[in-house]
ROKEMAR-531555 format. One line per field, with one value per residue: x negated, y, z negated of N, C-alpha, C, CB in turn. Coordinates in Angstrom, 3 decimals, padded with zeros to 6 digits. Atoms other than C-alpha are relative to their C-alpha. Glycine has a CB too. Layout:
// residues N
n_xx	(X_...)
n_yy	(Y_...)
n_zz	(Z_...)
ca_xx	(X_...)
ca_yy	(Y_...)
ca_zz	(Z_...)
c_xx	(X_...)
c_yy	(Y_...)
c_zz	(Z_...)
cb_xx	(X_...)
cb_yy	(Y_...)
cb_zz	(Z_...)
END
This chain:
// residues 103
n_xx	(-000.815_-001.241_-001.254_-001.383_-000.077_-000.836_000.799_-000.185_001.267_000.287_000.870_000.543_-000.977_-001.291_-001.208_-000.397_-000.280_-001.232_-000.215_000.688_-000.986_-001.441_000.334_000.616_-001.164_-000.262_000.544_-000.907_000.939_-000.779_-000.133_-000.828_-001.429_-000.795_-001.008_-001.055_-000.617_-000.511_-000.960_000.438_000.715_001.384_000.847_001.081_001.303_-000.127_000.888_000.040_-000.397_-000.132_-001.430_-000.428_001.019_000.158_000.641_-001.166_-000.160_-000.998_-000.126_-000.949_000.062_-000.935_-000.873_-001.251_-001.348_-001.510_-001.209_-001.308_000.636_-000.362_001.166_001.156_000.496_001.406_000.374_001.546_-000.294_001.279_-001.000_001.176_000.398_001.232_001.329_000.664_-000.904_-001.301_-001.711_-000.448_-000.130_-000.964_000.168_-000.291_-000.098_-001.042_-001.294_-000.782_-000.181_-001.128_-000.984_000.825_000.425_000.966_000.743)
n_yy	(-000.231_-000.989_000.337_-000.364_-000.622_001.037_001.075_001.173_-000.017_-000.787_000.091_-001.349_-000.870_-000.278_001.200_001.280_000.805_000.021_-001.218_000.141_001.238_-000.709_-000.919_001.257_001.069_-000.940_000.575_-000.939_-001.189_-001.287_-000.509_001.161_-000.352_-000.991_000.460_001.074_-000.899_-000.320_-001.602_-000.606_-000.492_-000.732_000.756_-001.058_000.145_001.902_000.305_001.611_000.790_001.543_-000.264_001.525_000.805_000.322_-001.067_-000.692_-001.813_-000.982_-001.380_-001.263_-001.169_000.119_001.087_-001.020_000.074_-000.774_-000.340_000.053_-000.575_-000.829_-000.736_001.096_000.094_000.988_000.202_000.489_001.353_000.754_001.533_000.465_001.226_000.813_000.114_001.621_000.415_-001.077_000.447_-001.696_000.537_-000.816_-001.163_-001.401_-000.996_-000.515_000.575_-000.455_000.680_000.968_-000.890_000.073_001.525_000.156_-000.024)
n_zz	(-001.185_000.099_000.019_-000.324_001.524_000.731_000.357_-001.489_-000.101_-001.439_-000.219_-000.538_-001.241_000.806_-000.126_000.234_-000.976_-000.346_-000.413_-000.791_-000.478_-000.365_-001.719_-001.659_-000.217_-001.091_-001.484_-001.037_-000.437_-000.216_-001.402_000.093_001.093_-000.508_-001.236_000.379_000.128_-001.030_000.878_-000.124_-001.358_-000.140_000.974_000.696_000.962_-000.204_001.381_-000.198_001.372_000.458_001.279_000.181_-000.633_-001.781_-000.388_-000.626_-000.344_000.535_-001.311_000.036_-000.915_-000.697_-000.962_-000.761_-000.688_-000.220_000.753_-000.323_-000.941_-000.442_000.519_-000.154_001.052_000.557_001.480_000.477_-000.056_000.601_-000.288_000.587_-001.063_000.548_-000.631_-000.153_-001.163_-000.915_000.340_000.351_001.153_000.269_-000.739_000.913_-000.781_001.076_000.472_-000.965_-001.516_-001.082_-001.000_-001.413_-001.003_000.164_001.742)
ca_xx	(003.082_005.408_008.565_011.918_013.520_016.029_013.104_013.190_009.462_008.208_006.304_003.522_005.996_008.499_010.819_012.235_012.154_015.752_015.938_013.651_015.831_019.047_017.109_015.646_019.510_020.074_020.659_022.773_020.585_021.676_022.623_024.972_026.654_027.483_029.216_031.197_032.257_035.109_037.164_034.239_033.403_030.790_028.699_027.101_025.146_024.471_023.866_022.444_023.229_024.151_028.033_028.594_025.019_025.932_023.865_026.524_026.268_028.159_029.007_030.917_031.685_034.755_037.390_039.461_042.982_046.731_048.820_052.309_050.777_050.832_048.143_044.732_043.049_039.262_039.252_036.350_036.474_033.864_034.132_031.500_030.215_028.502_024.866_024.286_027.609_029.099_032.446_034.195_034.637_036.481_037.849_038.707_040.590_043.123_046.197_048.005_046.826_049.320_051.245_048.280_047.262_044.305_043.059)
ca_yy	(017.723_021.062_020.880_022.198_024.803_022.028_019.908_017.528_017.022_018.089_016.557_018.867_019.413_020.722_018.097_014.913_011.920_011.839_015.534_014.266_010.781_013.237_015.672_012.757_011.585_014.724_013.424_016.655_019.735_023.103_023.821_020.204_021.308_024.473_023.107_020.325_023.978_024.718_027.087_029.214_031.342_033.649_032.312_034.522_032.592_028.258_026.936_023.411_021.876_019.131_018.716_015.083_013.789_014.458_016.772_019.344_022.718_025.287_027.767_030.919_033.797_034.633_033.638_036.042_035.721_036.905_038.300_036.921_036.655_039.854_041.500_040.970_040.114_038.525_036.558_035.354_031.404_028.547_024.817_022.382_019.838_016.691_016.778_012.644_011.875_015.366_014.855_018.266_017.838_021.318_024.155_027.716_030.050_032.930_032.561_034.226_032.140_030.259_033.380_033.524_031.471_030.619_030.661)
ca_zz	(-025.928_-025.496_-026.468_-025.545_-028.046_-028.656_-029.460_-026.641_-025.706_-021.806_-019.764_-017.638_-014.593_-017.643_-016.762_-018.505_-016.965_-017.119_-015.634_-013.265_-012.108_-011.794_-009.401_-007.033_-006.989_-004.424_-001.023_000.240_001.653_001.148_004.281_004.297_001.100_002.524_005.723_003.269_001.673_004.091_001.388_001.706_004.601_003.962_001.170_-001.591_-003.929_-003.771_-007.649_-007.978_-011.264_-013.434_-015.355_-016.551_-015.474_-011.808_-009.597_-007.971_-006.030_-007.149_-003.828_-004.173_-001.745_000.643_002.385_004.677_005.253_005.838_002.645_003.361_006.641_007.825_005.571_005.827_002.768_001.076_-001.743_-004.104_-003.900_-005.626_-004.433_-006.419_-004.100_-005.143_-004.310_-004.404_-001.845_-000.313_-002.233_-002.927_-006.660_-007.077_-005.379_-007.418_-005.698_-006.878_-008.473_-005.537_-002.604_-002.009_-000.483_001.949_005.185_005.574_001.855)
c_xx	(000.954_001.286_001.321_000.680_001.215_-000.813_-000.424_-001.835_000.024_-000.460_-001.011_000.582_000.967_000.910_-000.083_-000.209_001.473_000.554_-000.439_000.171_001.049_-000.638_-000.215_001.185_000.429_-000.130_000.871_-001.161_000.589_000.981_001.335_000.949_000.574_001.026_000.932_000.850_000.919_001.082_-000.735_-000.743_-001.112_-000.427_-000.693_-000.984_000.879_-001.312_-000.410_-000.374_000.322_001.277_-000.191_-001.180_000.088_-000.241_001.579_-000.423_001.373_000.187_000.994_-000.461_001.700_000.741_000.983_001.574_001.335_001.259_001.297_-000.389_-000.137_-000.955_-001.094_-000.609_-001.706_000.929_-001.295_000.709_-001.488_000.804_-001.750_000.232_-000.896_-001.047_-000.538_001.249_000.457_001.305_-000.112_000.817_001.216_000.119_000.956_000.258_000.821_000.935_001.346_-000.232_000.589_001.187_-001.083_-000.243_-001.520_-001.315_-000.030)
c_yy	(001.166_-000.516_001.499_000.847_-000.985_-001.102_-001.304_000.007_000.027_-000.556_001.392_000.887_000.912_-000.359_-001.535_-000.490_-000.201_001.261_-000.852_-001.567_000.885_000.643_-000.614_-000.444_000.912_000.037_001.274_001.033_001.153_000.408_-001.343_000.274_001.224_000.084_-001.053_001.312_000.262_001.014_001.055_000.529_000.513_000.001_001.221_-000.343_-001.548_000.006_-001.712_-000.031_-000.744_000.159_-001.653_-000.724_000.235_001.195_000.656_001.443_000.346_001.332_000.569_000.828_000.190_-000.565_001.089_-001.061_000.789_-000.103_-000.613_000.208_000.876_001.520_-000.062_000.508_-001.063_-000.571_-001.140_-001.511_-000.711_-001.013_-000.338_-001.243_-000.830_-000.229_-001.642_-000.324_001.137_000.280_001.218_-000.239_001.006_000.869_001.345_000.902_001.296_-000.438_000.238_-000.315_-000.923_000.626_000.575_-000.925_000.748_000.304_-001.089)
c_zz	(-000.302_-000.211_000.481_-001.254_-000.899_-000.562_000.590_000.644_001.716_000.534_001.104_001.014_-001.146_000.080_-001.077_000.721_000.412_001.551_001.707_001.423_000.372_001.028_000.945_000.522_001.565_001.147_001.200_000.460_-000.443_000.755_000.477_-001.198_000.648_001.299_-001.104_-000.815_000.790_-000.445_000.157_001.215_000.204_-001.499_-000.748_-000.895_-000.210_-001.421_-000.360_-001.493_-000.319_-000.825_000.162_000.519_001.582_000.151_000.683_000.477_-000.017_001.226_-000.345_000.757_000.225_000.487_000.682_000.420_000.017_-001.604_000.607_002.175_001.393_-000.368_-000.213_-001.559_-000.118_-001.109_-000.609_-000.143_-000.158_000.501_-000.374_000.929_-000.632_000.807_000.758_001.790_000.509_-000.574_-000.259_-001.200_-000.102_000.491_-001.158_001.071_-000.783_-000.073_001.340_001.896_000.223_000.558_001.287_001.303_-000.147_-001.381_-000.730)
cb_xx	(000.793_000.161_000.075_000.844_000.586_001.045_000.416_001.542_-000.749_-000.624_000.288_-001.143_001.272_000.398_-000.136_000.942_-000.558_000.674_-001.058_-001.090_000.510_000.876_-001.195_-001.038_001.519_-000.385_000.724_001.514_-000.251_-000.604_-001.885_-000.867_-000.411_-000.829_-000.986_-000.661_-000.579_000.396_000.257_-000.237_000.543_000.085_-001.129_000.609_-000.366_-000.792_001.030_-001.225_000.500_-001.399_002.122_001.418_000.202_001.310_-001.495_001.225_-000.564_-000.651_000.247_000.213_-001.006_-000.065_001.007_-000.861_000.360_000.886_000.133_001.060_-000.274_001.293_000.039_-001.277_001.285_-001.753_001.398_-000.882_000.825_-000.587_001.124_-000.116_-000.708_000.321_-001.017_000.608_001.159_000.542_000.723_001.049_-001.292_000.113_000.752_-001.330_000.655_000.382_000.390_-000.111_-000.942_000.709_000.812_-001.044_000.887_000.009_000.711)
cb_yy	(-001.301_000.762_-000.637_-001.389_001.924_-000.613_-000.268_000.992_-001.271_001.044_-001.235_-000.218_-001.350_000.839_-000.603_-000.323_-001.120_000.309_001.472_000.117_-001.260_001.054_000.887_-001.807_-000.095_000.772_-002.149_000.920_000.145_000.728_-000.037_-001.334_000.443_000.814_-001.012_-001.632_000.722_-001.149_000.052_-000.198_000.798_001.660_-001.114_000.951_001.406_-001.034_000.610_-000.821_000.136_-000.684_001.036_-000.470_-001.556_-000.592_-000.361_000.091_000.566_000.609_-000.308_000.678_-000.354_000.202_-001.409_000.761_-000.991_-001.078_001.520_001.590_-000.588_-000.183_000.264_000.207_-000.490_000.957_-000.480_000.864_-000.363_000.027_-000.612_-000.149_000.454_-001.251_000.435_-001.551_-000.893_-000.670_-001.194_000.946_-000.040_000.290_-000.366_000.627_-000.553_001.070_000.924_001.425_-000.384_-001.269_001.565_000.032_-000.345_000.398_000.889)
cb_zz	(000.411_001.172_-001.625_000.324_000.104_000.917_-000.864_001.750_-000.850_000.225_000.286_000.496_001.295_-000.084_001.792_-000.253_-000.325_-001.553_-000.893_-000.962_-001.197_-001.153_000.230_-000.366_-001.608_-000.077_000.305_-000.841_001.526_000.265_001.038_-000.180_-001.873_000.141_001.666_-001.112_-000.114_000.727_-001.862_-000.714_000.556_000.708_000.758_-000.734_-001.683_002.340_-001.403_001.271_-000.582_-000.974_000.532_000.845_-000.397_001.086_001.077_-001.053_001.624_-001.636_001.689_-001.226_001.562_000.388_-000.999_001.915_-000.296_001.651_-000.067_-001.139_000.061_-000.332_-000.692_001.661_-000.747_-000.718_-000.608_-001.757_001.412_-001.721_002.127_-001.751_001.393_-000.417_-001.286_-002.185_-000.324_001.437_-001.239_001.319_-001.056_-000.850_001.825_-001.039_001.269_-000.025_-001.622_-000.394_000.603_-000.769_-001.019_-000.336_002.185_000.944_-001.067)
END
């Protein structure tokens, strides 16, 4: 049987069974994580992965809003959504939005 360069043996899909129990756990859609996103406006790249055994997308893009609000500004913003329930595990924004609205 192939193995894994960590040594972990394969089966023919190239999945674990474990691997392969965590992915089936995924009851969100794409398209459902990206609406439970609501820090992110215009979306640039949706990563589906695993931290701590739990499935999670990883979305990052935009977010427009008002400098001191009065200036218009983007900024780059990630929020990890859990794949199994929707929950919004974490949101990453900059250090300086909290002198913005809507950020």
């Amino acid at each position: 049987m192939p193995e894994w360069s960590n040594g972990l043996a394969r089966g023919a899909s190239g999945l674990v069974p474990a691997q392969v129990q965590i992915l089936s756990s995924a009851n969100l859609s794409i398209e459902q994580a990206i609406l439970k996103a609501k820090y992110v406006e215009y979306v640039e790249n949706v990563l589906l992965d695993v931290e701590s055994e739990k499935l999670i997308y990883s979305i990052s893009g935009e977010k427009r809003g008002n400098l001191i609000a009065i200036i218009p500004v983007s900024a780059k913003v990630e929020q990890k959504v859990d794949a199994t329930y929707g929950n919004i595990i974490s949101t990453k924004k900059p250090w300086w939005s909290f002198l913005a609205t809507k950020i």
